[in-house]
mmCIF file of the N, C-alpha and C atoms, coordinates in Angstrom:
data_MODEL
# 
_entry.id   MODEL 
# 
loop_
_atom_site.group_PDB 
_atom_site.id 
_atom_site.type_symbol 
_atom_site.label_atom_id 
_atom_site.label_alt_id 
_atom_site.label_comp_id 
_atom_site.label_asym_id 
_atom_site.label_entity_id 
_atom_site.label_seq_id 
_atom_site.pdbx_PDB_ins_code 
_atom_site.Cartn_x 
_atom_site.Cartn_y 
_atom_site.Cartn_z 
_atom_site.occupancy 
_atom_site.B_iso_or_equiv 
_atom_site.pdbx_formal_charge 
_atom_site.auth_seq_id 
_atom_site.auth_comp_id 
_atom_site.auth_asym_id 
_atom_site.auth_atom_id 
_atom_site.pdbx_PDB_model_num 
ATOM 1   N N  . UNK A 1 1  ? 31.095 17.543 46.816 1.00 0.00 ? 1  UNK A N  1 
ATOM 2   C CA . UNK A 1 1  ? 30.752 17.431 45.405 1.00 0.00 ? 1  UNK A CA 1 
ATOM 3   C C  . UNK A 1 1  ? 30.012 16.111 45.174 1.00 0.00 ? 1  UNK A C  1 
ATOM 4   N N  . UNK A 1 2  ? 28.529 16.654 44.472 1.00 0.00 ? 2  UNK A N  1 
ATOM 5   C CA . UNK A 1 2  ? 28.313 15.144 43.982 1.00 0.00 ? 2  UNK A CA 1 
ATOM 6   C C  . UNK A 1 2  ? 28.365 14.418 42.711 1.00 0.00 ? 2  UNK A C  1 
ATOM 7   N N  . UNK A 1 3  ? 29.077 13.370 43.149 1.00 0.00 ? 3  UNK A N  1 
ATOM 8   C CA . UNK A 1 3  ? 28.927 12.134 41.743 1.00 0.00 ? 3  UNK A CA 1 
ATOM 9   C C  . UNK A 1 3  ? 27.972 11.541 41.459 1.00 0.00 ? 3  UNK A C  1 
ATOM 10  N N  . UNK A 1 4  ? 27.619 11.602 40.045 1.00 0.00 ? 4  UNK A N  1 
ATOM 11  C CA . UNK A 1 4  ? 26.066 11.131 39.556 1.00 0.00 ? 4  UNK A CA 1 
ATOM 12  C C  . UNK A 1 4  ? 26.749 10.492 38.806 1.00 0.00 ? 4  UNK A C  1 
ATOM 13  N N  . UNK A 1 5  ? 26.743 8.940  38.165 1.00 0.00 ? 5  UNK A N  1 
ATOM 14  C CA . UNK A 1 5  ? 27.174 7.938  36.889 1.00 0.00 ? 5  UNK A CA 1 
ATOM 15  C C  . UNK A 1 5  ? 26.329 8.595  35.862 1.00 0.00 ? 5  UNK A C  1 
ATOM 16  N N  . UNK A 1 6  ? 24.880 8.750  36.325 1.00 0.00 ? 6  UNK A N  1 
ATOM 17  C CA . UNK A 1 6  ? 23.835 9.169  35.089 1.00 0.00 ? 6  UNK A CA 1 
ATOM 18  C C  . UNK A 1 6  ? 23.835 10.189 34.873 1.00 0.00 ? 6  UNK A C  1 
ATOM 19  N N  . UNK A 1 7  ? 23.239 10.817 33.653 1.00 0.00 ? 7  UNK A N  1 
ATOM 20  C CA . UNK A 1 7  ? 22.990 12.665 33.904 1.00 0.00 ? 7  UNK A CA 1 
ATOM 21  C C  . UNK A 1 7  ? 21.225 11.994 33.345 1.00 0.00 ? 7  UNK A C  1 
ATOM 22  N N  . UNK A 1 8  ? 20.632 12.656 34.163 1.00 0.00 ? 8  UNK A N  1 
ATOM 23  C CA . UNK A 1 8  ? 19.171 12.891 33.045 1.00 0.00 ? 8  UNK A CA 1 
ATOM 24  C C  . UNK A 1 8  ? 18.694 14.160 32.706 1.00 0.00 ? 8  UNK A C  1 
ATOM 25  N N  . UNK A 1 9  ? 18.808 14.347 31.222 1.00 0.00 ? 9  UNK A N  1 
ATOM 26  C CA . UNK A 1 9  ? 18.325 15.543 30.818 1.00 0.00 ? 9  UNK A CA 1 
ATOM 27  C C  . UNK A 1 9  ? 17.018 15.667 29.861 1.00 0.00 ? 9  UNK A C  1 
ATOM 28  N N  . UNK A 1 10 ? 15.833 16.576 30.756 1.00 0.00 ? 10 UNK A N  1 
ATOM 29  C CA . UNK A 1 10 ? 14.962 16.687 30.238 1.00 0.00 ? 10 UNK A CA 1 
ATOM 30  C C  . UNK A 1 10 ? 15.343 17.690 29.213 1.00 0.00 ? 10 UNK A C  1 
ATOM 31  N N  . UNK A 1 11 ? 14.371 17.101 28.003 1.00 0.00 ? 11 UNK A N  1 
ATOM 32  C CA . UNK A 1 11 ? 14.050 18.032 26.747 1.00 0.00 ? 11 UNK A CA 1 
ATOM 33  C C  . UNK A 1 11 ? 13.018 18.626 26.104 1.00 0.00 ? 11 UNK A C  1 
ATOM 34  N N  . UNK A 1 12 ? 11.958 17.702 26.991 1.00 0.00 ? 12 UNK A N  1 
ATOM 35  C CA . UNK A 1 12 ? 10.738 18.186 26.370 1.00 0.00 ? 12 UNK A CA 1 
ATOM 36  C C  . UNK A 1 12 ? 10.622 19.857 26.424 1.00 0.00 ? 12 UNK A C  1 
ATOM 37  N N  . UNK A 1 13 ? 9.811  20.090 25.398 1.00 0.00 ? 13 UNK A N  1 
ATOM 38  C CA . UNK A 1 13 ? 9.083  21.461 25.104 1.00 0.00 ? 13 UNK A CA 1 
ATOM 39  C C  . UNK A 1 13 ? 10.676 22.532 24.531 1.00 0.00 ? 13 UNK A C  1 
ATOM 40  N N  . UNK A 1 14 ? 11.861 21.598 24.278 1.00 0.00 ? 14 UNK A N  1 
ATOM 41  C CA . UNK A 1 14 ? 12.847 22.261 23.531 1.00 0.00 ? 14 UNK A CA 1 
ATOM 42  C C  . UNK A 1 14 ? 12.618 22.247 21.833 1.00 0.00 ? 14 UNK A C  1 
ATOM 43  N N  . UNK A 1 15 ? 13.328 23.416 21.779 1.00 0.00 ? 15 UNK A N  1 
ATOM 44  C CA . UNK A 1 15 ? 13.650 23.080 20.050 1.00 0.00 ? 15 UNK A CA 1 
ATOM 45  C C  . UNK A 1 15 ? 14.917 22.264 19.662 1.00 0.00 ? 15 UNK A C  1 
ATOM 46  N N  . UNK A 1 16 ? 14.900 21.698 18.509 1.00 0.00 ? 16 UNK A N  1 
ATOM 47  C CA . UNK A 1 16 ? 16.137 20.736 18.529 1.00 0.00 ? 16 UNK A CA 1 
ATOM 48  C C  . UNK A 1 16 ? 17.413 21.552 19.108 1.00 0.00 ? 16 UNK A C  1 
ATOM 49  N N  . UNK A 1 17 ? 17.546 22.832 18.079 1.00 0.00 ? 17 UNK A N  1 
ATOM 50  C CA . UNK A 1 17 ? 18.636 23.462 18.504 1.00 0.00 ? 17 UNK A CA 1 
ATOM 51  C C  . UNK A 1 17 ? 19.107 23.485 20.308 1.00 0.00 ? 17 UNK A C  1 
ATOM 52  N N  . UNK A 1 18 ? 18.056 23.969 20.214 1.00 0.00 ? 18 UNK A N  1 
ATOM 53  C CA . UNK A 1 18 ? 18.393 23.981 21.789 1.00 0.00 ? 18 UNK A CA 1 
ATOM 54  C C  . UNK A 1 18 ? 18.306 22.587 22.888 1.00 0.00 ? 18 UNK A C  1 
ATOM 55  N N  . UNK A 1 19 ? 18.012 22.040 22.284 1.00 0.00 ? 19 UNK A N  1 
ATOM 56  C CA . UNK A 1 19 ? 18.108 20.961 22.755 1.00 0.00 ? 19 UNK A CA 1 
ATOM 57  C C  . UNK A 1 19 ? 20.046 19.906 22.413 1.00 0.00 ? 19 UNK A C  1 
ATOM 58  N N  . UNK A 1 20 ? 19.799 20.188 21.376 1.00 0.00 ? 20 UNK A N  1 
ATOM 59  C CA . UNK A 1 20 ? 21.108 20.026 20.839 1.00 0.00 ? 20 UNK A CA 1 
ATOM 60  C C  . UNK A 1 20 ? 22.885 21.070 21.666 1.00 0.00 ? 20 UNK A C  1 
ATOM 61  N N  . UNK A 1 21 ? 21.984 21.904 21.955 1.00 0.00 ? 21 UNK A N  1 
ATOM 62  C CA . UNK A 1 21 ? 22.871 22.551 23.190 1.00 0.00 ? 21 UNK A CA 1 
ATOM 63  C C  . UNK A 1 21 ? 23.182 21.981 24.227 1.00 0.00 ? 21 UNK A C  1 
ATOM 64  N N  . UNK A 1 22 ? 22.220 21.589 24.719 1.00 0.00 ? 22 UNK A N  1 
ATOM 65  C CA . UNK A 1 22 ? 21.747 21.240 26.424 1.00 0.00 ? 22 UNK A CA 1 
ATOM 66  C C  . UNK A 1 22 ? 22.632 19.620 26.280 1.00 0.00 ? 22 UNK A C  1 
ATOM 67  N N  . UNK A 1 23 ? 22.786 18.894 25.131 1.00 0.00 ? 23 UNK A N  1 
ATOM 68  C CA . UNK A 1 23 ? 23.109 17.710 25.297 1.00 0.00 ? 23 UNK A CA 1 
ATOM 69  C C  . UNK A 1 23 ? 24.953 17.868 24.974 1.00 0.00 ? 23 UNK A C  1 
ATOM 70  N N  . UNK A 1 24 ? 24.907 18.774 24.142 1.00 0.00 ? 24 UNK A N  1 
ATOM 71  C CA . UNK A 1 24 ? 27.326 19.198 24.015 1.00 0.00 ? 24 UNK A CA 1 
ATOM 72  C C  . UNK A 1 24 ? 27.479 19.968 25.514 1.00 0.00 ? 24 UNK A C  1 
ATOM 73  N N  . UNK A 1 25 ? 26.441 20.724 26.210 1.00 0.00 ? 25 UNK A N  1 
ATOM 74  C CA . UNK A 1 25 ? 27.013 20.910 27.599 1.00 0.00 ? 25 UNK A CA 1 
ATOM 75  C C  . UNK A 1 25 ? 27.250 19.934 28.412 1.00 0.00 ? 25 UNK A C  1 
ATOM 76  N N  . UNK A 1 26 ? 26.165 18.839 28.627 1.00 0.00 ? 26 UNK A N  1 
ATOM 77  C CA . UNK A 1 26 ? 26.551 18.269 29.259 1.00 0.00 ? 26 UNK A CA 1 
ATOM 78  C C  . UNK A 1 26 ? 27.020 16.825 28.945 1.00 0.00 ? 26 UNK A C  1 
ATOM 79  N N  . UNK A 1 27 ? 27.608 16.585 27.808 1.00 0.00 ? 27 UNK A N  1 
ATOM 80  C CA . UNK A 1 27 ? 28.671 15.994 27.548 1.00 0.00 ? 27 UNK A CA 1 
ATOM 81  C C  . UNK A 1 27 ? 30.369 16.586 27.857 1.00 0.00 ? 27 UNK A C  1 
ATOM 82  N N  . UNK A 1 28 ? 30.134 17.751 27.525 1.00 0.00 ? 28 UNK A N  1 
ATOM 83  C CA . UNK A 1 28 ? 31.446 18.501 27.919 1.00 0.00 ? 28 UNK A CA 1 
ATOM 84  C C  . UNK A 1 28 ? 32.138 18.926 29.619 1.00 0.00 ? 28 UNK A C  1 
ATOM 85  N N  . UNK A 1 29 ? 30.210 18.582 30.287 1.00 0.00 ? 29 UNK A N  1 
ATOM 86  C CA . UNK A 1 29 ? 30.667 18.800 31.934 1.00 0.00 ? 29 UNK A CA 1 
ATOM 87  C C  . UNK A 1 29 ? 30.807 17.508 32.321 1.00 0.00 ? 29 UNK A C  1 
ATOM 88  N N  . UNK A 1 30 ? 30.159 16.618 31.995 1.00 0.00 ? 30 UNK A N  1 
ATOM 89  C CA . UNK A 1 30 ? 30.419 15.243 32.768 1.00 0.00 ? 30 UNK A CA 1 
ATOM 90  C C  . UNK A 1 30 ? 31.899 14.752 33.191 1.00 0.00 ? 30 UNK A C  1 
ATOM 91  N N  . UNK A 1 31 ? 32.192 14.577 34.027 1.00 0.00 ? 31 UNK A N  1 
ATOM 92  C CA . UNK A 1 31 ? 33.201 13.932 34.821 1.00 0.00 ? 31 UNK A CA 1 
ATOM 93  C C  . UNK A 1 31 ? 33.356 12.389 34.449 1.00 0.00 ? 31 UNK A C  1 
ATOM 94  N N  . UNK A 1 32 ? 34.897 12.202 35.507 1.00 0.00 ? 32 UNK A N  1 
ATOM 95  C CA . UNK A 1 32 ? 34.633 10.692 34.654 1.00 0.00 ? 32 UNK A CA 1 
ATOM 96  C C  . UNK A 1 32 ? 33.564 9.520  35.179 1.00 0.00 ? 32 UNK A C  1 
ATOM 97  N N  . UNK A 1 33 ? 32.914 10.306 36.200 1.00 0.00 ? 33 UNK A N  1 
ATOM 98  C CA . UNK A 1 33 ? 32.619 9.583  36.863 1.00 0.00 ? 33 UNK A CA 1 
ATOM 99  C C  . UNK A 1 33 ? 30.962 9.239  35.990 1.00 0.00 ? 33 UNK A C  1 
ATOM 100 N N  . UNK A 1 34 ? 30.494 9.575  35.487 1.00 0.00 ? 34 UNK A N  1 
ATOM 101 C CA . UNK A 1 34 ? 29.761 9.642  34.986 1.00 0.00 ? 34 UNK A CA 1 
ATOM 102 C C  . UNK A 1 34 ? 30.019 8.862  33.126 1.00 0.00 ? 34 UNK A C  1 
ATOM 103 N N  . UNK A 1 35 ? 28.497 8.071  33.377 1.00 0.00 ? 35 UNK A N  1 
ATOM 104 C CA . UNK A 1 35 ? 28.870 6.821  32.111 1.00 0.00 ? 35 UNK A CA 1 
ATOM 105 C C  . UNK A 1 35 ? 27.428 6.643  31.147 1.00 0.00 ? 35 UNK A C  1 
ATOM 106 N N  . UNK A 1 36 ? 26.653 7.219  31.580 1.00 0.00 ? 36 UNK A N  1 
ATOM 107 C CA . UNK A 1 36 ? 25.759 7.648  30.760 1.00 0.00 ? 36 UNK A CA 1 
ATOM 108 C C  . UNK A 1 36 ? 24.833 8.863  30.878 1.00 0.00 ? 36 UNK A C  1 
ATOM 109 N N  . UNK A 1 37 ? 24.191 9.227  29.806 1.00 0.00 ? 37 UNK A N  1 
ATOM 110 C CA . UNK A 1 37 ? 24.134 10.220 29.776 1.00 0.00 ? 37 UNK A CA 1 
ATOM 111 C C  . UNK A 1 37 ? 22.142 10.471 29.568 1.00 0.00 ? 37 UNK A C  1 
ATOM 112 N N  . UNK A 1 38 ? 21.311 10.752 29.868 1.00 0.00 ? 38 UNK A N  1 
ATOM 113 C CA . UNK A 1 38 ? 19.658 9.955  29.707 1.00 0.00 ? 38 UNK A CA 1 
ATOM 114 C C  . UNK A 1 38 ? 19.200 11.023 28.957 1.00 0.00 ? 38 UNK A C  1 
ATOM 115 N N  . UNK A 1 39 ? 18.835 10.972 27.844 1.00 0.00 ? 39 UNK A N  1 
ATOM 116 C CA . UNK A 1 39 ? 18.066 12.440 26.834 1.00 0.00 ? 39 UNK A CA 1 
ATOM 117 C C  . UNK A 1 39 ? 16.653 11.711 26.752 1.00 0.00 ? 39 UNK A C  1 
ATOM 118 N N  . UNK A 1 40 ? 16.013 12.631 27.614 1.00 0.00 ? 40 UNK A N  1 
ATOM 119 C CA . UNK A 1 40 ? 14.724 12.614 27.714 1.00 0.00 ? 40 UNK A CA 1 
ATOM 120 C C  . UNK A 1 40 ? 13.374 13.243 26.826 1.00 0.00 ? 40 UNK A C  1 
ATOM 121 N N  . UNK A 1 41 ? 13.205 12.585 25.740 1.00 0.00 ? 41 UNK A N  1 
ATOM 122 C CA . UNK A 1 41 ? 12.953 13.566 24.605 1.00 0.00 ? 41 UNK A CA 1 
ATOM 123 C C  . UNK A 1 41 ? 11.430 13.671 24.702 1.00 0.00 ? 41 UNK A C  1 
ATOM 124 N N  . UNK A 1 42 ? 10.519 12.474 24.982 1.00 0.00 ? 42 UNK A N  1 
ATOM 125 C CA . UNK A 1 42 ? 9.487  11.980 24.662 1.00 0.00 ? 42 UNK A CA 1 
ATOM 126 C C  . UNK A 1 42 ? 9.532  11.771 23.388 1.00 0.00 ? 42 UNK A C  1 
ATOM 127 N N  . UNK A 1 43 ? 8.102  11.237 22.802 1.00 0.00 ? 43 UNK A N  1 
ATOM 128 C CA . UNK A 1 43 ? 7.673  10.673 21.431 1.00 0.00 ? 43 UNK A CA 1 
ATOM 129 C C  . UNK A 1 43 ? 6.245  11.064 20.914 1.00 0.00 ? 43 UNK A C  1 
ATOM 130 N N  . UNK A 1 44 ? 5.311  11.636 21.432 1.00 0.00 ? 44 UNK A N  1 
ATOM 131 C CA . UNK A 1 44 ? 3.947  12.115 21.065 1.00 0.00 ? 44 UNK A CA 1 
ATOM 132 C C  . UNK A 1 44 ? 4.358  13.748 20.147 1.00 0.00 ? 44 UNK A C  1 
ATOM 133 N N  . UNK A 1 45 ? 5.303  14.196 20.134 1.00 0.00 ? 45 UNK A N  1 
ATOM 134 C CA . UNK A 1 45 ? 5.481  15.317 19.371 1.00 0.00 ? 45 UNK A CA 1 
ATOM 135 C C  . UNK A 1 45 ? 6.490  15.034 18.641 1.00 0.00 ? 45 UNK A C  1 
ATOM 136 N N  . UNK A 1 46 ? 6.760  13.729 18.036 1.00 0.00 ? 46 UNK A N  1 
ATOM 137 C CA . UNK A 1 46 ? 7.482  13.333 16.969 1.00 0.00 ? 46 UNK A CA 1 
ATOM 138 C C  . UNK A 1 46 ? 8.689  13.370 17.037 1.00 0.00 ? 46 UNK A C  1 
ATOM 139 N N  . UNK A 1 47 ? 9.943  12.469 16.365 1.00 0.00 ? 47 UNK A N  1 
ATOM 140 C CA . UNK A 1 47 ? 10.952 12.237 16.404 1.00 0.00 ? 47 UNK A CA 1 
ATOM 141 C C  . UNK A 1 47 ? 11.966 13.709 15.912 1.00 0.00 ? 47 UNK A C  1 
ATOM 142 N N  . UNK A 1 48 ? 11.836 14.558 15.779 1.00 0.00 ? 48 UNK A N  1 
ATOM 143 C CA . UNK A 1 48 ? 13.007 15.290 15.220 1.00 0.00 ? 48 UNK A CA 1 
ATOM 144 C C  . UNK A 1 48 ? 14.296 15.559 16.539 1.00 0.00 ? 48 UNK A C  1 
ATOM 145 N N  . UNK A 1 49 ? 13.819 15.332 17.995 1.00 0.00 ? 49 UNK A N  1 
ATOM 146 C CA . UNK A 1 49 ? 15.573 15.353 18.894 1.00 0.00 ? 49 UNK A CA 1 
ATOM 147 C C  . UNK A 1 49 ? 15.957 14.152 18.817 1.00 0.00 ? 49 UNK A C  1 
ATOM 148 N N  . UNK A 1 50 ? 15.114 12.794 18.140 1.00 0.00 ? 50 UNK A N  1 
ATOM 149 C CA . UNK A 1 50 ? 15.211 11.668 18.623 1.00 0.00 ? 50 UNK A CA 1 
ATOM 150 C C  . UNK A 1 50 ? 16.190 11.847 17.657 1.00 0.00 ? 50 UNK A C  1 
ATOM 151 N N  . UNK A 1 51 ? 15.904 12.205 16.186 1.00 0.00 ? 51 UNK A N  1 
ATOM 152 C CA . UNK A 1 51 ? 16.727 12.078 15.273 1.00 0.00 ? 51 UNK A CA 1 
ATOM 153 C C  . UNK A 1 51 ? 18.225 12.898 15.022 1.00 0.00 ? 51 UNK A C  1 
ATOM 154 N N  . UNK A 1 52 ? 17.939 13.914 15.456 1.00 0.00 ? 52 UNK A N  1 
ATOM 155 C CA . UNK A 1 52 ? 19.086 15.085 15.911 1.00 0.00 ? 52 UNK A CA 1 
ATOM 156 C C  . UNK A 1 52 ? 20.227 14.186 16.531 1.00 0.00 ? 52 UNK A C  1 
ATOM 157 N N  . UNK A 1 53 ? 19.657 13.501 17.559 1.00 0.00 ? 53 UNK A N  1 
ATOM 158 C CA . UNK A 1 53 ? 20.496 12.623 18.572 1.00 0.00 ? 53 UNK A CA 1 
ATOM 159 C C  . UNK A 1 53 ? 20.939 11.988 17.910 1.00 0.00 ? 53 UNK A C  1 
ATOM 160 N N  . UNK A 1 54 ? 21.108 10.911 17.210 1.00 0.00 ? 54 UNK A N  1 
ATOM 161 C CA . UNK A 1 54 ? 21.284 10.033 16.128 1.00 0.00 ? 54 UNK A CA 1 
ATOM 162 C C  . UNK A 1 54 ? 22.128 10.767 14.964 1.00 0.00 ? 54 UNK A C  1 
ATOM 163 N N  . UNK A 1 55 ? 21.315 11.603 14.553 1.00 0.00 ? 55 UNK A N  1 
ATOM 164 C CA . UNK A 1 55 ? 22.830 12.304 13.608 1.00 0.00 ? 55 UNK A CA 1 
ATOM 165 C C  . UNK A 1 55 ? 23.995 13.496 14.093 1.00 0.00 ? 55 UNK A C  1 
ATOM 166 N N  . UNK A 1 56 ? 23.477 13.802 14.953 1.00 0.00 ? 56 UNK A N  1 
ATOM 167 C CA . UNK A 1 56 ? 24.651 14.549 15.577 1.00 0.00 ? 56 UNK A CA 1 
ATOM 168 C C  . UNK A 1 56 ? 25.636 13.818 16.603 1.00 0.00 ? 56 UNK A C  1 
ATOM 169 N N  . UNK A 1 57 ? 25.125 12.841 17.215 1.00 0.00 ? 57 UNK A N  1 
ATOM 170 C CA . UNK A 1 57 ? 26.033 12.264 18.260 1.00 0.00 ? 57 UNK A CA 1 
ATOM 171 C C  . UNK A 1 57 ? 26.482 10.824 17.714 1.00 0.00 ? 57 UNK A C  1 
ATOM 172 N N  . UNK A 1 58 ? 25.965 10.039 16.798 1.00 0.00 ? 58 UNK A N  1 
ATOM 173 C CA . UNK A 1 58 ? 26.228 9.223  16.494 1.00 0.00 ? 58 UNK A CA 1 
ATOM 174 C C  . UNK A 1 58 ? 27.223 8.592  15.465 1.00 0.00 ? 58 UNK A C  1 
ATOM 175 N N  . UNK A 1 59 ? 27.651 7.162  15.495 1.00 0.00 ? 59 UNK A N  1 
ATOM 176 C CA . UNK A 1 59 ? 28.514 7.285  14.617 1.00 0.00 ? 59 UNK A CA 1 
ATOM 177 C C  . UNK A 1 59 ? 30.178 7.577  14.611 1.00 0.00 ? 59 UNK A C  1 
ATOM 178 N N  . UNK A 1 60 ? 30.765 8.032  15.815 1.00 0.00 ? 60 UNK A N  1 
ATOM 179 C CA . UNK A 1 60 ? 31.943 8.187  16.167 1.00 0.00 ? 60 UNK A CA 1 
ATOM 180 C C  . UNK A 1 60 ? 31.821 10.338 15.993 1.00 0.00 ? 60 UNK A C  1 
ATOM 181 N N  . UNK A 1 61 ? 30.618 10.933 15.967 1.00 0.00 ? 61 UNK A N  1 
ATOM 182 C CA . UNK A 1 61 ? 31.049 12.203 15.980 1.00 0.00 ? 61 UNK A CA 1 
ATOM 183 C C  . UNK A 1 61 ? 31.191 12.782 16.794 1.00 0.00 ? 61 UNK A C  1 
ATOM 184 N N  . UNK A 1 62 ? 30.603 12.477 18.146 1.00 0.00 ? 62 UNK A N  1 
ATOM 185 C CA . UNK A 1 62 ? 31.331 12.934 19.199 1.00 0.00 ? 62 UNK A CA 1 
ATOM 186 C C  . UNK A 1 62 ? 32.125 11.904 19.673 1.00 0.00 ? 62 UNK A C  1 
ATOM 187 N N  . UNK A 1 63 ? 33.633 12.459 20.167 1.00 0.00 ? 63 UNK A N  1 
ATOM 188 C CA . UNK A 1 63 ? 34.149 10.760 20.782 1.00 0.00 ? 63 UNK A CA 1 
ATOM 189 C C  . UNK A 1 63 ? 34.040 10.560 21.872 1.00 0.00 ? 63 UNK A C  1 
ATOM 190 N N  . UNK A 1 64 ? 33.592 11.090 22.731 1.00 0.00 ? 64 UNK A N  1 
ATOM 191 C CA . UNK A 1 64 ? 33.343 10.640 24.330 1.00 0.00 ? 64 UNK A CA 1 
ATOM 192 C C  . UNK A 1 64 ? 31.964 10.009 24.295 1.00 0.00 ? 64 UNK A C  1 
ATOM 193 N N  . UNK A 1 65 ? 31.115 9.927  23.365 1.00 0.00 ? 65 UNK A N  1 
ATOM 194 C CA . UNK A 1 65 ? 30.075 9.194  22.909 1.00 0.00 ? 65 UNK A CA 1 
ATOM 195 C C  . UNK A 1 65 ? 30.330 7.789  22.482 1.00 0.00 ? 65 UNK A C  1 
ATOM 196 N N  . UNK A 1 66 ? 30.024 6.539  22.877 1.00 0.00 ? 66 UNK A N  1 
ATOM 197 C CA . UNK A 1 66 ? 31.215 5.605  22.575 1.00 0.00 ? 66 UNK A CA 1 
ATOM 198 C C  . UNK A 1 66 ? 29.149 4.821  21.846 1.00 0.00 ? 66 UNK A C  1 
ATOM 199 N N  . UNK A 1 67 ? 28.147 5.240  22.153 1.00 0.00 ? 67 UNK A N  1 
ATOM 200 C CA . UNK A 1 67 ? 27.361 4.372  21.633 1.00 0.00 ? 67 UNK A CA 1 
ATOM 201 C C  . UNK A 1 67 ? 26.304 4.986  21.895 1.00 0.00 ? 67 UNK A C  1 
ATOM 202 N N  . UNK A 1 68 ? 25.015 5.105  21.178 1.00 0.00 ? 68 UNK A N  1 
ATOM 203 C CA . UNK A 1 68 ? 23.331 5.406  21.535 1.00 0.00 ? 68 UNK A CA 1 
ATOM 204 C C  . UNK A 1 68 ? 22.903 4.156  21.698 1.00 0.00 ? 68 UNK A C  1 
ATOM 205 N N  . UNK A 1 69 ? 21.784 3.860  23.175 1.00 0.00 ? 69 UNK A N  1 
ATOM 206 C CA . UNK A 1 69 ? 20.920 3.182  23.086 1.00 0.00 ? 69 UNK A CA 1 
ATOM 207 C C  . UNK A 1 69 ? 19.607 3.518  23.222 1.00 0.00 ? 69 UNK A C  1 
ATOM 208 N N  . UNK A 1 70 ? 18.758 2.873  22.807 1.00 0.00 ? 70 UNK A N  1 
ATOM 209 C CA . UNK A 1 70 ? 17.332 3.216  23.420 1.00 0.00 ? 70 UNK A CA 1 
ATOM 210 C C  . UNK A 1 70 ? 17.177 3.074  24.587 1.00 0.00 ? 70 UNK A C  1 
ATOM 211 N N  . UNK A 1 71 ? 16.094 4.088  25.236 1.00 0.00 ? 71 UNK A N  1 
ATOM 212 C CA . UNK A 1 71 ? 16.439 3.826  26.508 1.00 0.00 ? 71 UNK A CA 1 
ATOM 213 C C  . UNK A 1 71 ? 14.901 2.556  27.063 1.00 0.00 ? 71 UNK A C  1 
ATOM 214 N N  . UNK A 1 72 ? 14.330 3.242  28.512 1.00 0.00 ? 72 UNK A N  1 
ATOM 215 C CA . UNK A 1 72 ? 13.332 1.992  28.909 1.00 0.00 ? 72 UNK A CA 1 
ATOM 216 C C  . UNK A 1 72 ? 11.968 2.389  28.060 1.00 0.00 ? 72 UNK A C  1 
ATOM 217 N N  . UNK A 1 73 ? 11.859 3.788  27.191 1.00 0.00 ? 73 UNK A N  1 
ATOM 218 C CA . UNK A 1 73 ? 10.986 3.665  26.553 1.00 0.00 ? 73 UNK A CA 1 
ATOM 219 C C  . UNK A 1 73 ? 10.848 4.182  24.924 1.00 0.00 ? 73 UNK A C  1 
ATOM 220 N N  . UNK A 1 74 ? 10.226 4.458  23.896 1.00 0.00 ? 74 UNK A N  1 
ATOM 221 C CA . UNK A 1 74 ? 10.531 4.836  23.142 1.00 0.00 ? 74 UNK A CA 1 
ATOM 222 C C  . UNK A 1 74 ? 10.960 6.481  23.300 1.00 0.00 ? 74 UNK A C  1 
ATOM 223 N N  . UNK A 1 75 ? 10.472 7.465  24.256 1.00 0.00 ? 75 UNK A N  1 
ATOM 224 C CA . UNK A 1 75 ? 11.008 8.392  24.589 1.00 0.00 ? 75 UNK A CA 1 
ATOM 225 C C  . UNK A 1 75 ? 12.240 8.887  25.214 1.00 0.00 ? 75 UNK A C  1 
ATOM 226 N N  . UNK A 1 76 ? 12.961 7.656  25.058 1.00 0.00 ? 76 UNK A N  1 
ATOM 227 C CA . UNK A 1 76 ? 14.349 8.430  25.993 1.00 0.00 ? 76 UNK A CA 1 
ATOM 228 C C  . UNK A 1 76 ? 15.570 7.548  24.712 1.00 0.00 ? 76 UNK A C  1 
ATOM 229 N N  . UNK A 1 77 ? 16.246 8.288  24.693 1.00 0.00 ? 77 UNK A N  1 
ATOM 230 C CA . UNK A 1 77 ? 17.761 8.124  24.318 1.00 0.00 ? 77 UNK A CA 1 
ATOM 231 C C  . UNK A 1 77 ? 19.052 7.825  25.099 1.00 0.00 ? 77 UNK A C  1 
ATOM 232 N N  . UNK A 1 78 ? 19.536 7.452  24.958 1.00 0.00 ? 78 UNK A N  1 
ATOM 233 C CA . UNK A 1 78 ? 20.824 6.970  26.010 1.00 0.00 ? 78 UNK A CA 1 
ATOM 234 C C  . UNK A 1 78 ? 22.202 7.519  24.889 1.00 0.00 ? 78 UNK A C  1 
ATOM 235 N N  . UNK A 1 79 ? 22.873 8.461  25.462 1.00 0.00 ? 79 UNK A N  1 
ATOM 236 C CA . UNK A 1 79 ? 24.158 8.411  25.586 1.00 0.00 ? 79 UNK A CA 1 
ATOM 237 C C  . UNK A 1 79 ? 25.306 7.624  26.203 1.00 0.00 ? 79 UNK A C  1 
ATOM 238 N N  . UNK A 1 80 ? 25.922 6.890  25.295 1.00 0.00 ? 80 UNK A N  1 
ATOM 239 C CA . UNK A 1 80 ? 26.742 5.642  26.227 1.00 0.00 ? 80 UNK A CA 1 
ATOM 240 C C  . UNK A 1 80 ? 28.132 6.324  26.344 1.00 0.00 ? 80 UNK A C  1 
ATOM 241 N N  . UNK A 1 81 ? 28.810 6.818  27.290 1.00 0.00 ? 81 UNK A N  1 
ATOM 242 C CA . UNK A 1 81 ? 29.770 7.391  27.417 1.00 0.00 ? 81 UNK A CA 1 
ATOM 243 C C  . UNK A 1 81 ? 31.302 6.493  27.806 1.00 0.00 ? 81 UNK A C  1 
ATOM 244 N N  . UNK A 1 82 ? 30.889 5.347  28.672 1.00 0.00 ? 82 UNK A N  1 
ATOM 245 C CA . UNK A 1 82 ? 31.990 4.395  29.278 1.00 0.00 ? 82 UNK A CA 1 
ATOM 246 C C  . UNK A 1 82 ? 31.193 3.516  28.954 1.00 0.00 ? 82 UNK A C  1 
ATOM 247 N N  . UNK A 1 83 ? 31.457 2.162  29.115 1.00 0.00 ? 83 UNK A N  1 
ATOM 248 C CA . UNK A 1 83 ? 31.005 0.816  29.096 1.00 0.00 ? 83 UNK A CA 1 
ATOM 249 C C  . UNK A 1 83 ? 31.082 0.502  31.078 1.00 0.00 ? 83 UNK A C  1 
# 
């Protein structure tokens, strides 16, 4: 079995919804071994997963979600799962 700390999940060319899927699965599969989580959204087709991300995960609504950061570019999101 392998242990990954990261997950990276591409999103491009999703709809939020479904995109919004793809990110409660694999919050719900991650192990403990795993401490962040990489939502790969891009930014040339506009913020609406950027924002999805932000109001659906943020904020204490999921609790294994302990924080969002930006990630290394304006296209990626970070799920902070452990410190």
């Amino acid at each position: 079995m392998e242990l990954r700390a990261i997950i990276d999940l591409d999103l491009h060319g999703l709809g939020v919804e479904e995109a919004q899927t793809k990110i409660e699965n694999a919050i719900k599969s991650a192990g403990s071994g795993v401490y962040r989580i990489r939502c790969i959204h891009g930014f040339h087709g506009g913020t609406r997963i950027k924002d999805m991300i932000r109001r659906e995960f943020g904020f204490g609504l999921e609790p294994k979600v302990k924080s969002i950061r930006p990630g290394e570019n304006e296209g990626i999101t970070e799920l902070i799962l452990r410190e």
